[in-house]
N, C-alpha and C positions, 0 to 999 in steps of 0.2 A: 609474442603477440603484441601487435602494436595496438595504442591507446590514443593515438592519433586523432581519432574520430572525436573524441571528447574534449579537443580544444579548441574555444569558443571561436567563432567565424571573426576573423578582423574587422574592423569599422572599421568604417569608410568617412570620407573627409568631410562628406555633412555629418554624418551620426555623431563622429568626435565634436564637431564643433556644438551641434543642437547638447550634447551632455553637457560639454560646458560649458555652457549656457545656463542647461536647468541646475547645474550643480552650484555653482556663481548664485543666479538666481534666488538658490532654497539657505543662502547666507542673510535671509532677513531679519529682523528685530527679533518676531516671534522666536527662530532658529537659536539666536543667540543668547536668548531667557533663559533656554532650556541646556542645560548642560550637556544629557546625552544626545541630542537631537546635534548640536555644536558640533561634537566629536565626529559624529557622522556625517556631517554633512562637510566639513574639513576633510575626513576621508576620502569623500569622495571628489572631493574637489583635487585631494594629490593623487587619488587614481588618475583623473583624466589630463592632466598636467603631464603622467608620466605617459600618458596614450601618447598626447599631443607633441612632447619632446622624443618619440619614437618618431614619430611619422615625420617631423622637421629632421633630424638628425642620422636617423636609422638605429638598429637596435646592439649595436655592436658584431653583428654578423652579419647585416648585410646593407649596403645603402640605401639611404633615402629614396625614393619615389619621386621623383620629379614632376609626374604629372600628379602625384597625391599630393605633393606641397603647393602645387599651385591652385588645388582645388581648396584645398586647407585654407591658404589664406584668404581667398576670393568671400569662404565660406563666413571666415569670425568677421570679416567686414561685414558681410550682407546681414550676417545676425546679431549684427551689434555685440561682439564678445567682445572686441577692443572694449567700449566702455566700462564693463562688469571687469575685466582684466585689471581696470585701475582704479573704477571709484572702491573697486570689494580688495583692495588690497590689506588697508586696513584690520581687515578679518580673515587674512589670510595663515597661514600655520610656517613657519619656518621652513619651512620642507618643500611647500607649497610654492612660496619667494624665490628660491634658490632654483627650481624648474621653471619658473616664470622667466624669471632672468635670462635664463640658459637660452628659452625661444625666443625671447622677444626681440635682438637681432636681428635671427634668423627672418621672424616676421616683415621687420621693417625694411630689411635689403633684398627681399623678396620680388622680382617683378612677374609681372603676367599679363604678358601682351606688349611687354617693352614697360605699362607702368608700374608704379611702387605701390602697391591696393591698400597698404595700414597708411602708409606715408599721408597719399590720398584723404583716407577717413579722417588723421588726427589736424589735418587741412581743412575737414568740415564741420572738426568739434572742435577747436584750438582751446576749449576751455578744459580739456583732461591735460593740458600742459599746465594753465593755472596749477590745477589741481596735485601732480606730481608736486612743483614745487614746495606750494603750501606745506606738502607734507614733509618736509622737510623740517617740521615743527613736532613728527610726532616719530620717537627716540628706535620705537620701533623697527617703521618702514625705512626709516629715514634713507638709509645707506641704498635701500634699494632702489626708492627712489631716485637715487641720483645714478644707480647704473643705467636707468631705464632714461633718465632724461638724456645721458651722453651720448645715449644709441639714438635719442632725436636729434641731438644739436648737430648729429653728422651731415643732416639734410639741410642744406642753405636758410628754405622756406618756415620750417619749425626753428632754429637756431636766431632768425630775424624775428620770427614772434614772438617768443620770450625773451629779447634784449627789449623790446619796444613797449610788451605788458605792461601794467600796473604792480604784475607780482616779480618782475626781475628788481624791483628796489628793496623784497624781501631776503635777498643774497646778502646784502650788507649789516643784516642780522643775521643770519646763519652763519659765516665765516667769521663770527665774533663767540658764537655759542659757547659753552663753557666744557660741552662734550666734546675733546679735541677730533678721535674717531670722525664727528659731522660734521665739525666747523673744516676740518681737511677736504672733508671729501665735497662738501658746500665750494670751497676754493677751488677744487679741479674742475664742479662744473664750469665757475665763473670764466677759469682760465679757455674752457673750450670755448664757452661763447665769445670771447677776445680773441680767440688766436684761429679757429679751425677756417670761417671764413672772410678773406680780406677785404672782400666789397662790399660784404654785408657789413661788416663791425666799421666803415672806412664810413659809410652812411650814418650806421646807427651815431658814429662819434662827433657827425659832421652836424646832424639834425639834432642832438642831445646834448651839447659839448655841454653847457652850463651846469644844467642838472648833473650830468653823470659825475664831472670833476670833481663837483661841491661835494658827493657822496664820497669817491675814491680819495679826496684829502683826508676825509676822518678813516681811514685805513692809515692813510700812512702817518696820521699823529696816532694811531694806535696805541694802550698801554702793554699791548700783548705783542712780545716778541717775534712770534711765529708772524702773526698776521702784517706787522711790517715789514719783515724781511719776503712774504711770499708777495704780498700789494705791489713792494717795490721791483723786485724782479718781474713781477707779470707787467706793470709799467714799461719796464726799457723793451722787454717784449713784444706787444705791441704800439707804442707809442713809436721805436724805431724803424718798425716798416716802412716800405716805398710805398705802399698805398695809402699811408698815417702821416703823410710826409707835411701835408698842408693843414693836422692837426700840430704835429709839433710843433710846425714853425707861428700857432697860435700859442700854444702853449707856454711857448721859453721868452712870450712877450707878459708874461702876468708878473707882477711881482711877488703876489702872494706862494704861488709856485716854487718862485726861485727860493722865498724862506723858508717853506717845507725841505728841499733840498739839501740849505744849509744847515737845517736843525739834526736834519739825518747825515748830514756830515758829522757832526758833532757825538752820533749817537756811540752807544759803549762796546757796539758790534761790531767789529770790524769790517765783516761781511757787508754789512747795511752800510755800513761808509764810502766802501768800494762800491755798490751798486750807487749811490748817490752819488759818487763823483761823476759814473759818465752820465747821468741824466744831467746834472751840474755843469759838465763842461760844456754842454749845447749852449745852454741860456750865456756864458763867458765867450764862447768863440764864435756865437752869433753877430755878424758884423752890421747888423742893424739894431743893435740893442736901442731899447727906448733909453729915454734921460732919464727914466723911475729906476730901471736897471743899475743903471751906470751908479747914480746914487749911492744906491744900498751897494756894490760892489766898493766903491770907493771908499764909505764910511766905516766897512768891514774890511779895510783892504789886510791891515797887518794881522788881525784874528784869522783870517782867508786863508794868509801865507803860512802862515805857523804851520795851523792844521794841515795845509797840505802838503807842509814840508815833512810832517813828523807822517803822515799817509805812507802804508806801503802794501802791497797785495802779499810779500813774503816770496819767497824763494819760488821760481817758478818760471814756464818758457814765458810766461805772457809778462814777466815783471819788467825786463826790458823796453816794452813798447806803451805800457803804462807809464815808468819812468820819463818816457817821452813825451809822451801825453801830458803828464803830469805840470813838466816843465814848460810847454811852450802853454799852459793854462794859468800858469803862475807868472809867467810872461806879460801875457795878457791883463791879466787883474791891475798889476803894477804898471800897465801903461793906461788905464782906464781915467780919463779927463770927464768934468762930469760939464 
């Protein structure tokens, strides 16, 4: 005898999104006074989370819907879920995070009708990116946080507003944090907003140089290892691109610059020495050097050479063409006239 009859009728892609809504919604103050009123209403916020990561994903036997995912997102757009999906994260349950995550993707590379409908929305609240950020303060969410922001920074539009914010100078507290877990994962957002897109980040550097450098120096006089060694790699990273090309060539004219460089030459990491010599050899093979250059080049000439005599990357295909480097850099220093 089949029992068929007795499984609930599926919801449909407004019903899913109006539950989660009201279930989001019933996470208020009152809700969270109360103990068992909490559990419950957490419940049902990861019932409909896993409704919702059905309907995006399919249920493992059969696929997604295509015309239910596009109704789906059209839907938490129209009823404002997006918002409750991030200011109620906060009060979310573990369970709850981790199915969040799973959709929100799916959400955002979603289109209908050629456009991107959450992309769209978080274009007309750009303060739930503040918001993500921020939280980066609280030990919790944190990590989630930051999956949910890298799945914005993919979009050119979201990825320009948080370099430009008031709260992307909140990252240069984050990636110092003392929870290594957040200050990491704080670094990888930073790293995408630098690196994912070049005419944005080529703007953002062109229109902010002063501000942003002053900030990114105190990374790389960091007292914390990790964070100089990852500042200074995400430097040659993007500061070496062809679209960063008319920052560098501001750059390796500062002098204050080129003693950060030397000082992380000097450092007791090998690694970190190596990544500072090639940012180093720009400011040396630059055949416009200012007279403030040439200076500090000349006064340091024999401490210069030493060190970069006793420099070696180790055993390796690249040691060869480093060596080379190396040489016609030390070349250079020593024909330096001031």
């Amino acid at each position: 005898m089949s029992f068929s009859f007795f499984k609930p009728k599926p919801k449909t892609p407004p019903e899913v999104a109006k539950s989660i809504k009201e279930s989001l919604m019933a996470l208020d103050i009152q809700t969270i006074v109360d103990v068992r009123a909490l559990e419950k209403a957490l419940e049902e916020v990861e019932k409909n989370f896993v409704t919702m990561r059905c309907m995006l994903c399919g249920d493992g036997e059969s696929e997604p819907n295509m015309d239910q995912v596009s109704q789906l997102v059209e839907e938490v757009c129209k009823e404002d879920v997006i918002d409750l999906l991030i200011h109620k994260l906060p009060s979310l349950g573990w369970e709850a995070r981790k199915h969040l995550v799973h959709c929100w993707s799916i959400l955002l590379k979603q289109k209908v009708d050629s456009k991107y409908c959450c992309v769209e929305y978080i274009e007309q609240h750009f303060e739930l990116l503040d918001f993500l950020v921020v939280c980066y303060d609280n030990k919790e969410i944190a990590l989630t946080c930051g999956l949910m922001l890298r799945e914005c920074i993919k979009f050119p539009t979201l990825a320009r507003y948080i370099l430009e914010s008031a709260s992307f100078v909140l990252f240069f507290k984050f990636v110092e944090l003392p929870n290594f877990d957040i200050a990491s994962d704080a670094f990888s957002t930073v790293k995408d907003l630098l690196t994912k897109h070049e005419k944005v980040v080529s703007e953002f550097l062109t229109a902010h140089y002063d501000e942003f450098f002053d900030l990114y120096e105190k990374l790389l006089s960091s007292t914390n290892y990790v964070t100089r060694r990852q500042s200074l790699k995400l430097l040659s990273e993007f500061l070496l691109e062809a679209p960063n090309s008319h920052i560098m060539r501001r750059y390796i004219l500062e002098v204050r610059y080129l003693k950060v460089m030397m000082t992380l030459l000097r450092d007791s990491s090998k690694n970190i020495q190596i990544s500072a010599f090639h940012i180093f050899k720009v400011f040396v093979a630059n055949p416009n050097k200012p007279r403030e250059i040439k200076i500090i080049l000349s006064k340091n000439r024999e401490k210069l050479l030493e060190l970069l005599n006793n420099l070696s990357p180790g055993k390796g295909s690249e040691d060869e063409q480093f060596e080379e480097e190396k040489e016609l850099i030390m070349k250079e220093i020593e024909g330096v006239s001031v």
